[in-house]
C-alpha positions as CSV (number, residue, x, y, z in Angstrom):
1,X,2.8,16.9,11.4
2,X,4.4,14.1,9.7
3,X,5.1,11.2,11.7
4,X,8.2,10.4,10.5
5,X,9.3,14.1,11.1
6,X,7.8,14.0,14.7
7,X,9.6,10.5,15.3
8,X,13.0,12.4,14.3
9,X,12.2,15.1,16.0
10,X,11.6,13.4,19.5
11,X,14.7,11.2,18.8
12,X,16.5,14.0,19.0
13,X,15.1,15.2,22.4
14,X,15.3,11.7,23.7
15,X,19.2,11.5,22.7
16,X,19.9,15.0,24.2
17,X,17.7,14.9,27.3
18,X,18.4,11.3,28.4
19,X,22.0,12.9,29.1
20,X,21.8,16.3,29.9
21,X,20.4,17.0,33.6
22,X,17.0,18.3,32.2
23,X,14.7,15.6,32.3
24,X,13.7,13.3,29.1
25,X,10.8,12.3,30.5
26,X,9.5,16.1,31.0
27,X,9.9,16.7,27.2
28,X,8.5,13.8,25.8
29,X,5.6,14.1,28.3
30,X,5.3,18.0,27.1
31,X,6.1,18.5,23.9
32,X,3.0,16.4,22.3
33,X,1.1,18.2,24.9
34,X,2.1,21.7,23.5
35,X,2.5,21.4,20.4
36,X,-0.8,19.0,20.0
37,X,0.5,15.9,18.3
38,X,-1.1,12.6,18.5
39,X,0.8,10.0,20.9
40,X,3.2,8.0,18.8
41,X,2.6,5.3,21.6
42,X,4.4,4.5,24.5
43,X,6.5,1.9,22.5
44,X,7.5,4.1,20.3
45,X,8.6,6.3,23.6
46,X,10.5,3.0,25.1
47,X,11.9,2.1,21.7
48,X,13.5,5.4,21.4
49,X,15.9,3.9,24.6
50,X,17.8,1.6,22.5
51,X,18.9,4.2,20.5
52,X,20.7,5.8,23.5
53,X,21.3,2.4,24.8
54,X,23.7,1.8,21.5
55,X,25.0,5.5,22.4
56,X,26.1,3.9,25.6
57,X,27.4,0.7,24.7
58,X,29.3,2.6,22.0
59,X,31.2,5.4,23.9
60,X,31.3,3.5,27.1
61,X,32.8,0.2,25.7
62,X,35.7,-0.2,27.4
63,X,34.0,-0.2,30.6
64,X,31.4,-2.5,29.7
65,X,33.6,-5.1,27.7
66,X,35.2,-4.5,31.8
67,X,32.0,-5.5,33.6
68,X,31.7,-8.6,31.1
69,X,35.4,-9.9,31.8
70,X,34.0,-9.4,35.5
71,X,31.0,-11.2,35.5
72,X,32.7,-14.4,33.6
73,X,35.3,-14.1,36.2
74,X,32.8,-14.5,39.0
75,X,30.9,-17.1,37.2
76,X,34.2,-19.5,36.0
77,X,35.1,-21.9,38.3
78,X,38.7,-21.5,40.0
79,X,38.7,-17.9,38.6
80,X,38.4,-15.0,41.5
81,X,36.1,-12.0,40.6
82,X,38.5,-8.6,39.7
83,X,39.4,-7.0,43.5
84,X,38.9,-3.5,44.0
85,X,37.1,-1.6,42.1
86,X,34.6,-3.8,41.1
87,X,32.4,-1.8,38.3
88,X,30.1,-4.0,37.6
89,X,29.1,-5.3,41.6
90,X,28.6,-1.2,41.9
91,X,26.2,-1.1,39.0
92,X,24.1,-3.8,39.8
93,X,23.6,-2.1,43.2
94,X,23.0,0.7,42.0
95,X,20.2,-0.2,39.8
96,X,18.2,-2.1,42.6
97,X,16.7,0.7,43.6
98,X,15.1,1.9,40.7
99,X,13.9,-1.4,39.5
100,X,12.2,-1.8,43.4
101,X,10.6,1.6,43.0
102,X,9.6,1.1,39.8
103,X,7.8,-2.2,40.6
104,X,6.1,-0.5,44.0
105,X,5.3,2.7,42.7
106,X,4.9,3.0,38.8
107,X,0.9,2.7,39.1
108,X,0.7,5.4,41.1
109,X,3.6,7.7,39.5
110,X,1.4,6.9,36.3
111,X,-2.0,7.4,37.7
112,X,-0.3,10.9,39.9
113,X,2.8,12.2,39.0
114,X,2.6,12.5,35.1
115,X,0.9,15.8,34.7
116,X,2.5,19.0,34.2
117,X,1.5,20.1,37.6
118,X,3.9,17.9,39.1
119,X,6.7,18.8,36.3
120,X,6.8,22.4,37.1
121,X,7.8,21.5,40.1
122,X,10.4,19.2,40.1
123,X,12.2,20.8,37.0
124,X,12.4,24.0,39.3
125,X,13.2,22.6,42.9
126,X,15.9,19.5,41.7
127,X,17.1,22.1,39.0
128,X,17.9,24.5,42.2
129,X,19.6,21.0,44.4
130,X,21.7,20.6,41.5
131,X,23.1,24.1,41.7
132,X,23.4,23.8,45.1
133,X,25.4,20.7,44.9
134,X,27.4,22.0,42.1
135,X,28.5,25.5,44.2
136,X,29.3,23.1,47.2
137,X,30.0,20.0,46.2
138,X,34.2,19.3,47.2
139,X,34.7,17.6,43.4
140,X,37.9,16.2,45.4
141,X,37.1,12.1,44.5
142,X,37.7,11.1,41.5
143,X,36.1,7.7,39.4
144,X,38.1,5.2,40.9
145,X,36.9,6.1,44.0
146,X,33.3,4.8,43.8
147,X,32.6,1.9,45.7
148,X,29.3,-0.4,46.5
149,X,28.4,2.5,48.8
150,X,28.4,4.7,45.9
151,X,27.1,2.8,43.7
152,X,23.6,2.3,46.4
153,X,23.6,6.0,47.4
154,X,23.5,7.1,43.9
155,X,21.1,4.4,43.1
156,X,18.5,5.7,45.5
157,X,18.4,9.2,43.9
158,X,17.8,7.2,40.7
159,X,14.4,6.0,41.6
160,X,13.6,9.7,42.4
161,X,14.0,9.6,38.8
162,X,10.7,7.6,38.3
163,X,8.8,11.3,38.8
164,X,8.6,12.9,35.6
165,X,11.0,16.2,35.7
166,X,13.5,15.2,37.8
167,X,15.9,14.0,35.4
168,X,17.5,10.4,36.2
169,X,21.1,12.0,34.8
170,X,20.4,15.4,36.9
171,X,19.8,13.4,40.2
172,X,22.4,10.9,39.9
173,X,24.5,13.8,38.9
174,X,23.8,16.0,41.8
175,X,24.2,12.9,44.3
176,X,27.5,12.4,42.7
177,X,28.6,15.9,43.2
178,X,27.2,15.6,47.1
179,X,29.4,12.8,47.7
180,X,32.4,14.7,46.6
181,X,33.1,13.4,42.8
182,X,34.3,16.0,40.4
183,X,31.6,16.8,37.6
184,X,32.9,14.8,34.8
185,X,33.4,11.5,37.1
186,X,29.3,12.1,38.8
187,X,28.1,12.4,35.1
188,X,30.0,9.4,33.8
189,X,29.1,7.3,36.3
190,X,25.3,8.4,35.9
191,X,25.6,7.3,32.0
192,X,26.9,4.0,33.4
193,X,24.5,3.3,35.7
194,X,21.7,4.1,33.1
195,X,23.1,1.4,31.2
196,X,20.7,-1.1,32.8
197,X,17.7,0.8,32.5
198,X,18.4,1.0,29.3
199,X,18.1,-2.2,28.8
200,X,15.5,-3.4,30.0
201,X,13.7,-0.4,28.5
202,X,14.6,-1.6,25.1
203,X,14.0,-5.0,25.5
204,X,10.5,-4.0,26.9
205,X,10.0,-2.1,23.5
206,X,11.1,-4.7,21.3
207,X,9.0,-7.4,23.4
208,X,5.9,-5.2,22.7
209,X,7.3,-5.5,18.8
210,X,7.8,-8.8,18.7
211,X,4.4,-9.5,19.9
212,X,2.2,-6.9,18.3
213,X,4.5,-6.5,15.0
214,X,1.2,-5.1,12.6
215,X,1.4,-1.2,11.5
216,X,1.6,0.7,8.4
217,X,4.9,1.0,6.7
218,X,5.2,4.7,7.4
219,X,5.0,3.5,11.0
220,X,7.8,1.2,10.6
221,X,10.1,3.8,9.1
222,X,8.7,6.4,12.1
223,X,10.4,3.7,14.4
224,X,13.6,3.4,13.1
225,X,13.9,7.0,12.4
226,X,13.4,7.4,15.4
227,X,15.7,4.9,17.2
228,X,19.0,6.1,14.9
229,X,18.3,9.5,15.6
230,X,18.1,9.3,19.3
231,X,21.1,6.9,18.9
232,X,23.6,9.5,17.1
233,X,22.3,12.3,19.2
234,X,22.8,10.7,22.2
235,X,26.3,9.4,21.5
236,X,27.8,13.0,20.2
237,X,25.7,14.7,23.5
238,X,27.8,12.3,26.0
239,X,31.1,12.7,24.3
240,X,30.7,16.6,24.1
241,X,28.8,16.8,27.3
242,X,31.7,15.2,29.3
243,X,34.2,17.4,27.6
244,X,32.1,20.2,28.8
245,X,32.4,19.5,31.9
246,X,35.9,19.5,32.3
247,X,35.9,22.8,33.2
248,X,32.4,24.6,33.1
249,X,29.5,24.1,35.6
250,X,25.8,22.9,35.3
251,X,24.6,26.2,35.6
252,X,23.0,26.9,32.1
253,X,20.8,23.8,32.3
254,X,19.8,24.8,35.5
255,X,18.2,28.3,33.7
256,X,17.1,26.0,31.1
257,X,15.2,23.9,33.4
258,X,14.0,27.1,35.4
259,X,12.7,28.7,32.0
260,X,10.9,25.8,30.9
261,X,9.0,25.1,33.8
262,X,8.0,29.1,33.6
263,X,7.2,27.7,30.1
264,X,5.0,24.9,31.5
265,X,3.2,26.9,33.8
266,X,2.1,29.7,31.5
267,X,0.5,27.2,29.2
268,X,-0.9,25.5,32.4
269,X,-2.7,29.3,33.3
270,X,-3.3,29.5,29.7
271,X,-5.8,26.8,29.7
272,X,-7.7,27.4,33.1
């Protein structure tokens, strides 16, 4: 296939998947695997992130132009950092966790846990804790509720996230729902906290970039087709996502994720 259409058309997985609770990494892990494309490369993979970082910074901007005003607060002499609800002190502890795992572990998820195998299996079992969570969870707290506490609870499930297939928004999400939150507030705070992975993922792309800038033009166009469309995918998906979830329940993604992983594991037989 083309390149440029394959960049476009992984963009658009990457700006739907990053936010829905079915696991990003699982699809641009499979679908070269299926549908036997040549790798694109892994920066083109960690590239695709600032184009759902921009999807971030632009729905979520009030809330980060928030966590700015914080942190010059806290760093201006004779100014006191915002009390109560301190979004950007729950972020930052939130994130801690995944950045730890990442640094401990990501040899061994790499060398391990990326293989279909392993993705079977956690798109079924944390597909069925979501539903779980989202049958039992109270939904009684809403967003201004979350605290530090939160913020490190939720964090924790995020470096789950590290294993392909178990969806950093779908765990965060389903933590969220255990501690009570309503479904719109668990998933908006999960696309907040993925705001820092998301930036160091895109400034590890364009680092790679910067220092390795040779390729053929069609590349280059690959790239930023790929980038733009993840970005204006992934910004309509959280605005219509969240709306969504005002009233309807996680249950369709969970089949989703159910039927894909019975996808994965006939094509898994397939080649024994």
């Amino acid at each position: 296939m083309d390149q440029i259409w394959q960049a476009v058309i992984l963009g658009i997985i990457q700006g739907l998947t990053e936010f829905l609770p079915i696991s990003s990494s699982a699809h641009l892990l499979l679908l070269p695997w299926i549908a036997g494309w040549e790798s694109l490369g892994i920066m083109f993979d960690v590239l695709l992130h600032a184009g759902t970082l921009l999807a971030v910074i632009l729905h979520f901007r009030d809330e980060i132009k928030e966590m700015i005003e914080e942190f010059f607060d806290f760093i201006r002499p004779g100014k006191s950092a915002h009390s109560g609800h301190n979004l950007l002190l729950i972020i930052i502890i939130g994130t801690i966790p995944a950045g730890l795992a990442a640094l401990v572990f990501r040899n061994v998820i790499e060398d391990f846990f990326r293989t279909p195998a392993v993705t079977v299996v956690t798109l079924s079992l944390f597909g069925i804790l979501l539903f779980w969570m989202d049958r039992r969870g109270l939904k009684n707290k809403s967003f201004s509720q979350i605290s530090w506490k939160t913020g490190l609870l939720v964090g924790l499930a995020q470096a789950v996230a590290l294993i392909p297939g178990v969806s950093r928004s779908g765990i965060t999400i389903t933590m969220g729902l255990f501690l009570g939150f309503s479904r719109k507030d668990s998933a908006r705070f999960s696309f907040l906290l993925s705001f820092p992975i998301l930036v160091l993922g895109a400034l590890d792309g364009i680092l790679e970039l910067v220092s390795y800038p040779g390729g053929t033009p069609a590349r280059w166009v690959s790239l930023a087709a790929g980038v733009t469309v993840s970005f204006v995918t992934g910004f309509f998906c959280i605005k219509f996502f969240l709306k969504y979830l005002e009233n309807r329940s996680f249950a369709p993604f969970v089949i989703y994720r159910i039927v894909l992983a019975g996808v994965i594991l006939t094509f898994i037989i397939s080649e024994i």
